[in-house]
VEXNULUM-212408 format. One record per residue: residue number from 1; residue in one letter; x, y, z of N, C-alpha, C, O in turn. Coordinates in steps of 0.1 Angstrom, whole numbers, always signed. Layout:
N
- NUM  A  X  Y  Z  X  Y  Z  X  Y  Z  X  Y  Z
...
END
This chain:
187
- 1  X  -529  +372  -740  -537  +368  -728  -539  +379  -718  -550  +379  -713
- 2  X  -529  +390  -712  -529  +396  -702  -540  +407  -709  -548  +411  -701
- 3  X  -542  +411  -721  -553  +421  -723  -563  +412  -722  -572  +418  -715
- 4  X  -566  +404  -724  -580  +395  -722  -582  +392  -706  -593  +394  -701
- 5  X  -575  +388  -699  -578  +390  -681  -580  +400  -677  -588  +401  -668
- 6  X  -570  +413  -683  -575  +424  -678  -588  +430  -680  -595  +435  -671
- 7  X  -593  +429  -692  -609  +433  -698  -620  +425  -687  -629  +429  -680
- 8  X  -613  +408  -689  -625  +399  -677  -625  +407  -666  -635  +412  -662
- 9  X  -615  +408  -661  -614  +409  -645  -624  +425  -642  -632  +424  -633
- 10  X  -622  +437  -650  -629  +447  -651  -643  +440  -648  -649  +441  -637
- 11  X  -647  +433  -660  -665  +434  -659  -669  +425  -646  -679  +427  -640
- 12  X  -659  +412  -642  -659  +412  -633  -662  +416  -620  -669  +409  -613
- 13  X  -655  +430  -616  -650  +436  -610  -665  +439  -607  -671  +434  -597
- 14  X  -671  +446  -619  -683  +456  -620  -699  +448  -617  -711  +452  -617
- 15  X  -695  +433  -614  -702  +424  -610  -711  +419  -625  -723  +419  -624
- 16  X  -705  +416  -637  -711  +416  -648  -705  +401  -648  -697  +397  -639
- 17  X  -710  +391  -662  -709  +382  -664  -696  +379  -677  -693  +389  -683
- 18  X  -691  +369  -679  -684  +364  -690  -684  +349  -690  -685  +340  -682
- 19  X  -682  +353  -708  -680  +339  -712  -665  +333  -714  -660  +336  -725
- 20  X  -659  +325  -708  -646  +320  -704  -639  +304  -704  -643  +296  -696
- 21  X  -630  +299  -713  -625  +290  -715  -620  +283  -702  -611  +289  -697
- 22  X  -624  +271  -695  -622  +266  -684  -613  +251  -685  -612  +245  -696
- 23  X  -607  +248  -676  -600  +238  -680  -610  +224  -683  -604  +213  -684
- 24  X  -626  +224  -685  -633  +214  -689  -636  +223  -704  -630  +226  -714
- 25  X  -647  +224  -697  -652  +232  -714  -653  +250  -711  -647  +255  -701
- 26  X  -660  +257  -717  -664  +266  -721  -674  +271  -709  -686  +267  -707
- 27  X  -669  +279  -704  -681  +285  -692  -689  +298  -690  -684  +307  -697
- 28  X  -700  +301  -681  -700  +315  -679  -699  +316  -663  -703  +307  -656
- 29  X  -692  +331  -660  -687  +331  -652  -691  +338  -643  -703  +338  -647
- 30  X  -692  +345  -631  -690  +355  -628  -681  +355  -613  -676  +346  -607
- 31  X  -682  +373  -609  -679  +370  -592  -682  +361  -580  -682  +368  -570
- 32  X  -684  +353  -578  -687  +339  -571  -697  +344  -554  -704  +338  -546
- 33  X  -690  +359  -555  -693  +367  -538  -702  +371  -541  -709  +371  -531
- 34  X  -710  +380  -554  -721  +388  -554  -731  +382  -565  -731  +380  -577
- 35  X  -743  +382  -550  -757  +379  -552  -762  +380  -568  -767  +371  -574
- 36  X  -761  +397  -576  -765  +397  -582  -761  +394  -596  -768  +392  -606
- 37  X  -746  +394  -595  -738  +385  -608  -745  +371  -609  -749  +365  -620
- 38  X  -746  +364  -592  -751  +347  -597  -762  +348  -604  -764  +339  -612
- 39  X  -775  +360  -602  -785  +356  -609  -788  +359  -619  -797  +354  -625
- 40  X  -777  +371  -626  -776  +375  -637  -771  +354  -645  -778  +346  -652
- 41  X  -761  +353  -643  -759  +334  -642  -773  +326  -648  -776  +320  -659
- 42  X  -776  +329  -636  -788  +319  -637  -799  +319  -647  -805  +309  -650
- 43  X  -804  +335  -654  -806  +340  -660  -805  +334  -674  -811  +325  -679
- 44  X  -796  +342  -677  -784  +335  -689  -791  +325  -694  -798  +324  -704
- 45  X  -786  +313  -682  -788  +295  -684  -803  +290  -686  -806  +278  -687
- 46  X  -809  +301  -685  -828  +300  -680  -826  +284  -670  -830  +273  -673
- 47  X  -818  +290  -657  -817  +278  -648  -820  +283  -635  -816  +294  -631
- 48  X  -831  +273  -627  -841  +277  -620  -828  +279  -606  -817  +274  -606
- 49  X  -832  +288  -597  -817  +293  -590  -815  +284  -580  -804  +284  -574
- 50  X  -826  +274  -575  -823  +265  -564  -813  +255  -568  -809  +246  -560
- 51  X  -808  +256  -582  -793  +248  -589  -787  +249  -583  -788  +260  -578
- 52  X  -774  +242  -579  -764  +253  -573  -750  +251  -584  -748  +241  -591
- 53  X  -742  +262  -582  -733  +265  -594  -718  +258  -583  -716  +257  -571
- 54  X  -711  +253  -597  -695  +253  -592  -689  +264  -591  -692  +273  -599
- 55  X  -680  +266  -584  -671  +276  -582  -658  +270  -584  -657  +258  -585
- 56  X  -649  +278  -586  -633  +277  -593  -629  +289  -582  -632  +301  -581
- 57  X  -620  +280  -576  -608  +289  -563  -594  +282  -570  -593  +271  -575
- 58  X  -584  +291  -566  -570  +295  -575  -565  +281  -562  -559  +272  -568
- 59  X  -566  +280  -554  -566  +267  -545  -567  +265  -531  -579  +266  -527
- 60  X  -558  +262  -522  -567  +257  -507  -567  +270  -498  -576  +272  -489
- 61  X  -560  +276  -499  -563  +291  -491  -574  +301  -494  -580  +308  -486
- 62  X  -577  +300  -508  -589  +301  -510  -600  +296  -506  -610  +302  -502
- 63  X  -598  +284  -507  -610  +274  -504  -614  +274  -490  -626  +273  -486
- 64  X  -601  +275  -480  -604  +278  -464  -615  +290  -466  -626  +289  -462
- 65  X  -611  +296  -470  -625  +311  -472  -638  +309  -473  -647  +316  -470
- 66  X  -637  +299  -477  -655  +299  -480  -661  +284  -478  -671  +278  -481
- 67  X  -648  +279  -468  -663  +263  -465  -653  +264  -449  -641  +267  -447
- 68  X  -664  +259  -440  -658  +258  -425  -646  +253  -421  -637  +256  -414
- 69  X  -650  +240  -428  -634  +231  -425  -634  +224  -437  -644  +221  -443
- 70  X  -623  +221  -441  -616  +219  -455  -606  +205  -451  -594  +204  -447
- 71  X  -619  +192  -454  -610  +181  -449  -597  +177  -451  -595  +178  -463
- 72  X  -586  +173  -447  -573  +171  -448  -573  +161  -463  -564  +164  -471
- 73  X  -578  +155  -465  -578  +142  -479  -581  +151  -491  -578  +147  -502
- 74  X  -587  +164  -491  -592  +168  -504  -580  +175  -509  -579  +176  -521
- 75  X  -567  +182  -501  -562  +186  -514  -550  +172  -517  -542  +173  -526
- 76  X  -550  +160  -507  -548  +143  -519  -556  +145  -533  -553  +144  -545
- 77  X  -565  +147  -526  -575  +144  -540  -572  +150  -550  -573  +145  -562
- 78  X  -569  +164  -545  -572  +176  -555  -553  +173  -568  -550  +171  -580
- 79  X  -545  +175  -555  -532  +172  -560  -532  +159  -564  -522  +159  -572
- 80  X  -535  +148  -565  -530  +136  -571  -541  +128  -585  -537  +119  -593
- 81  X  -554  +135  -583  -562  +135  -596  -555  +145  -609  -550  +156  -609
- 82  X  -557  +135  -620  -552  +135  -632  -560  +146  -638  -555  +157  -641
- 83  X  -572  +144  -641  -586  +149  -648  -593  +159  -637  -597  +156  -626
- 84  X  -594  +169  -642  -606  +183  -633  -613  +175  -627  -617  +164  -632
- 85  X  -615  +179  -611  -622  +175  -603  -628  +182  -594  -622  +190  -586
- 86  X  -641  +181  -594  -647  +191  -582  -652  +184  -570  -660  +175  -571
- 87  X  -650  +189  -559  -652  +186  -544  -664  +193  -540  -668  +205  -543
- 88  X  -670  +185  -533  -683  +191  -529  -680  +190  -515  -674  +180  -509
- 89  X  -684  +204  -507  -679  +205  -495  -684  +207  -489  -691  +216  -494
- 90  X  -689  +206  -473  -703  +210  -464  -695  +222  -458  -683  +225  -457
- 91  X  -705  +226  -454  -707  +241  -443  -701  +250  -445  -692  +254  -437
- 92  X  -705  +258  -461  -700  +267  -468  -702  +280  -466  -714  +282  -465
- 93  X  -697  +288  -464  -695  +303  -455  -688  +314  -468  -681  +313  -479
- 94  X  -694  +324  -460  -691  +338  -469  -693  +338  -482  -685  +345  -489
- 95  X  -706  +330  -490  -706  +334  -499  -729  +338  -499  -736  +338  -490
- 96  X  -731  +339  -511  -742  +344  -510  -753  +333  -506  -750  +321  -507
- 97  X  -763  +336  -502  -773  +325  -502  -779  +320  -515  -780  +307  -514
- 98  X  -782  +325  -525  -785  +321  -539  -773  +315  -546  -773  +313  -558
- 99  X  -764  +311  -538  -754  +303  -543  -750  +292  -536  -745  +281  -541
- 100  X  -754  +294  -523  -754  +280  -518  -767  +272  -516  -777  +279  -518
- 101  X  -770  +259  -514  -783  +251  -516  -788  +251  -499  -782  +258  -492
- 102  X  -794  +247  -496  -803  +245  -488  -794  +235  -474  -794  +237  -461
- 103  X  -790  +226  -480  -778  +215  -475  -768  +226  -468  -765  +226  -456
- 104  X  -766  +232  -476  -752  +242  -468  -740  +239  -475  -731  +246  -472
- 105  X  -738  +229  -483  -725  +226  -495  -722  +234  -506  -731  +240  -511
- 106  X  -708  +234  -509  -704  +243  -522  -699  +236  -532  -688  +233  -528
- 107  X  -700  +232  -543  -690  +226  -554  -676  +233  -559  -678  +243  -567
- 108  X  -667  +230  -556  -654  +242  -555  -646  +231  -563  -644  +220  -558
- 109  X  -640  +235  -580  -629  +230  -586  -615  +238  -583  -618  +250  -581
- 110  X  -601  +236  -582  -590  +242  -583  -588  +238  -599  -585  +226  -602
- 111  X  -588  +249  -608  -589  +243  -623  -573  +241  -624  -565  +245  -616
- 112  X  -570  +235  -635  -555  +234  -642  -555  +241  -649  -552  +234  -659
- 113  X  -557  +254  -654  -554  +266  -666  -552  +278  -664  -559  +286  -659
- 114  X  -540  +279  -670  -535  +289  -666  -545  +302  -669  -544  +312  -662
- 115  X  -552  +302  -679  -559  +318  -675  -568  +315  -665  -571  +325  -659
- 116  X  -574  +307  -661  -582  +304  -652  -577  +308  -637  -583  +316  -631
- 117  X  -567  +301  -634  -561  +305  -625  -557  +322  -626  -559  +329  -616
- 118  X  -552  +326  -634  -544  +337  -632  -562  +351  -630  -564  +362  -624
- 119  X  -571  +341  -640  -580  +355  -639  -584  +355  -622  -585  +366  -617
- 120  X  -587  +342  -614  -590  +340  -600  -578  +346  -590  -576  +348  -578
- 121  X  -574  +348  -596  -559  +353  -585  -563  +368  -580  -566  +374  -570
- 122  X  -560  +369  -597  -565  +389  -598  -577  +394  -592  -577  +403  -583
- 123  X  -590  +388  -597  -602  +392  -586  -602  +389  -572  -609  +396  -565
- 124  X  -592  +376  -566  -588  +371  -550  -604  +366  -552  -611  +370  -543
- 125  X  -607  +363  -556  -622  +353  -550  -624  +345  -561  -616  +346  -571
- 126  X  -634  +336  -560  -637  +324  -570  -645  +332  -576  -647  +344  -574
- 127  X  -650  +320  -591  -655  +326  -601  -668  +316  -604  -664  +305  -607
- 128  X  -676  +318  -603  -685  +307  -610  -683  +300  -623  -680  +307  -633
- 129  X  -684  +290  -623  -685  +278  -632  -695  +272  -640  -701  +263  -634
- 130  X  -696  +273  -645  -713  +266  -651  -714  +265  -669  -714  +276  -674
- 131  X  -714  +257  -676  -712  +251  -688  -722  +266  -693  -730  +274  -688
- 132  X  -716  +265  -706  -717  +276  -717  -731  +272  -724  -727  +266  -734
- 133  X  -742  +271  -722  -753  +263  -723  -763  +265  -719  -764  +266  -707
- 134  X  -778  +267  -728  -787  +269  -722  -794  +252  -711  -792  +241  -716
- 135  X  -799  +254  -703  -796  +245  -694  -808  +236  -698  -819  +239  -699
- 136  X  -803  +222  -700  -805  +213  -705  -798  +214  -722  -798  +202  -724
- 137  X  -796  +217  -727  -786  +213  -740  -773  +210  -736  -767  +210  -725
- 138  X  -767  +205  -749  -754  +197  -752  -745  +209  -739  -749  +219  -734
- 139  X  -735  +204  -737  -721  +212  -734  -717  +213  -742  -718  +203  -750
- 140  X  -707  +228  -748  -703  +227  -761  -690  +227  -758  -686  +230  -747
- 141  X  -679  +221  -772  -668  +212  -763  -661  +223  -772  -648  +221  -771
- 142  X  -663  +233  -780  -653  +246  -787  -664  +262  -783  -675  +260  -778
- 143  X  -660  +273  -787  -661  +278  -785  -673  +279  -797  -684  +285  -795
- 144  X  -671  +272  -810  -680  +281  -824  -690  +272  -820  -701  +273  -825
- 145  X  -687  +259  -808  -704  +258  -807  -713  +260  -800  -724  +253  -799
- 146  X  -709  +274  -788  -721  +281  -780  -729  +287  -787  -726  +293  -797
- 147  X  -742  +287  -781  -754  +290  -787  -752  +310  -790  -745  +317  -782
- 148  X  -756  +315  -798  -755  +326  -805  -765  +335  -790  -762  +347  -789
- 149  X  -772  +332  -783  -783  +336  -771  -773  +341  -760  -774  +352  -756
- 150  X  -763  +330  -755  -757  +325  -748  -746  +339  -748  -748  +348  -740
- 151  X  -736  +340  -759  -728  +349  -766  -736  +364  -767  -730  +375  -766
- 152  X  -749  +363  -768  -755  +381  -766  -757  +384  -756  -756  +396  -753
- 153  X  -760  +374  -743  -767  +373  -727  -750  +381  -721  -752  +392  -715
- 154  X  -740  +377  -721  -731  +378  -711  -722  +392  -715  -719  +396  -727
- 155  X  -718  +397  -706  -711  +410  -705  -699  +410  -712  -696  +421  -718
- 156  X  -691  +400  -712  -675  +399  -720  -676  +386  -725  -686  +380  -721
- 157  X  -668  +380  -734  -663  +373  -741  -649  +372  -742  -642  +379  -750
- 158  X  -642  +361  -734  -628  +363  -736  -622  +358  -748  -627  +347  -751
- 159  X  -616  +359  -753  -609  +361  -767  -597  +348  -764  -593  +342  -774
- 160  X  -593  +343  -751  -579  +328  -749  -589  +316  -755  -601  +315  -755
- 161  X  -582  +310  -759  -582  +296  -766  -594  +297  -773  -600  +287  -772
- 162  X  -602  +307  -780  -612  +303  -788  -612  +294  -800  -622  +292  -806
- 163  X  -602  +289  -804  -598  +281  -815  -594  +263  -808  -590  +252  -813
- 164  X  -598  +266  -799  -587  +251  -791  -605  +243  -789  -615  +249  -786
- 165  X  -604  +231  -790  -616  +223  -793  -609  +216  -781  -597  +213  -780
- 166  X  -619  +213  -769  -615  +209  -757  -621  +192  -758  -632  +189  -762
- 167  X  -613  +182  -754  -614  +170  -757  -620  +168  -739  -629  +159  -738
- 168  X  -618  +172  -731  -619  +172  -717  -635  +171  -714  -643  +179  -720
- 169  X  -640  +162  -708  -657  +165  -702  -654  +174  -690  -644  +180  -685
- 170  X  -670  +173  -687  -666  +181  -677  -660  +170  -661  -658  +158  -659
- 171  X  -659  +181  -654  -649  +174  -641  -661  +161  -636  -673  +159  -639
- 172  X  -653  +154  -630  -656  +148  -621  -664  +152  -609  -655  +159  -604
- 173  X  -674  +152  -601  -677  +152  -586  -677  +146  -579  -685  +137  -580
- 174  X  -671  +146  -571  -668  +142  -556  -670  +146  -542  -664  +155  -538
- 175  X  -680  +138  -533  -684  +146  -520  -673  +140  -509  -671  +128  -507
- 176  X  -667  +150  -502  -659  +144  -487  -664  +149  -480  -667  +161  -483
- 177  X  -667  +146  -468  -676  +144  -456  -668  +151  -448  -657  +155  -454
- 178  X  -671  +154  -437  -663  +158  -427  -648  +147  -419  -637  +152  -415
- 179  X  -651  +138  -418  -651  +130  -415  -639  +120  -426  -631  +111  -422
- 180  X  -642  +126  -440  -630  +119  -448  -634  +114  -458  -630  +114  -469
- 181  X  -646  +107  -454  -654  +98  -466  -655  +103  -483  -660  +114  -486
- 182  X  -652  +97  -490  -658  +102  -502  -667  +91  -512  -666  +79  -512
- 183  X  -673  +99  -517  -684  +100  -525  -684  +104  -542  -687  +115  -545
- 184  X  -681  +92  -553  -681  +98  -564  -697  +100  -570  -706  +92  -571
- 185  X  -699  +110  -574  -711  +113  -580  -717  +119  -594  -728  +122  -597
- 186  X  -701  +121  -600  -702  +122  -611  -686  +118  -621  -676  +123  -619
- 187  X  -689  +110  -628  -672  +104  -630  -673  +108  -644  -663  +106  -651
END
C-alpha cells in the first residue's frame, strides 16, 4: 500500500487525476484546491462542471478549512453514523470556484479507509470524490467493472483493493444548516 500512496500522492501533487478505491465505491480523484485537476474531473466524467463534486477531508480540522462554520451536530453525525456519510455544508471557503455551486455549499465525506485517509493526510487537503463513471451510468461496485475510457482518461491507477468487490452504495447525504437542522437527501 505505501508504494501505491506514494505514486497517488505524486500525480496528485502535479495536479493530475486518479483512479482510487474509496470507502463507497471506486472513485476519480484529484487535488480538491486546484481549479485545473477539478476540470480535468469533470472531463473524464463528460460531467457538465455546474455539478458539484464531493470532497473527502481526513476529518474536522480539515473540514474547519474549507467551510465558515462547521456546525457543532456534524461531527455527532459524522462520529456516530455507521455507513459513509456526506454533509453538505454552507459557506464554503478556500477552495476553487468550479468546485463550489452557486449556493456557496460543499459536500465533504470523512471516509472510513484507511488508504483514503492516509492518501488525504499526505497531500493535507481533500481529494475529490466522484464515482468511477461516465456520468449517467451504473456506479461500478469492483474495480474490473470501470469502463476501459474511464481507466485511459486518468493519470494513475491505484493498484489497493483492486480485487475487493465493495458491497457499500454510495454514502448517504445529508444537509446541516447553520443553525443544526438536518436534511436527509440521499439515504
Amino acid at each position: 500500500m505505501q508504494d501505491d500512496l506514494k505514486k497517488a500522492l505524486e500525480v496528485l501533487e502535479k495536479g493530475g487525476t486518479i483512479l482510487y478505491p474509496t470507502d463507497t465505491i471506486w472513485g476519480i480523484g484529484c487535488d480538491a484546491t486546484n481549479p485545473r485537476a477539478i476540470h480535468k474531473v469533470c472531463n473524464i466524467k463528460f460531467r457538465k462542471p455546474q455539478k458539484s463534486l464531493i470532497i473527502l477531508a481526513d476529518g474536522p480540522d480539515m473540514i474547519k478549512k474549507y467551510v465558515k462554520k462547521m456546525p457543532e451536530i456534524a461531527m455527532e453525525v459524522i462520529d456516530s453514523y455507521r455507513d459513509p456519510i456526506t454533509i453538505i455544508y454552507n459557506n464554503a471557503r478556500n477552495l476553487p470556484k468550479n468546485l463550489v455551486p452557486d449556493d456557496g455549499t460543499i459536500a465533504i465525506r470523512v471516509p472510513k479507509d484507511e488508504f483514503c485517509i492516509k492518501l488525504i493526510g499526505m497531500l493535507g487537503k481533500p481529494i475529490t470524490s466522484t464515482s468511477a463513471n461516465i456520468s449517467g451510468d451504473p456506479n461500478p461496485i469492483s474495480f474490473s467493472k470501470i469502463s476501459p475510457k474511464i481507466k485511459e482518461a486518468v493519470d494513475y491507477i491505484c493498484t489497493t483493493h483492486q480485487t475487493r468487490v465493495n458491497t457499500i452504495k454510495p454514502s448517504t447525504i445529508v444537509k446541516i444548516n447553520e443553525d443544526g437542522q438536518m436534511q436527509i437527501l440521499r439515504n
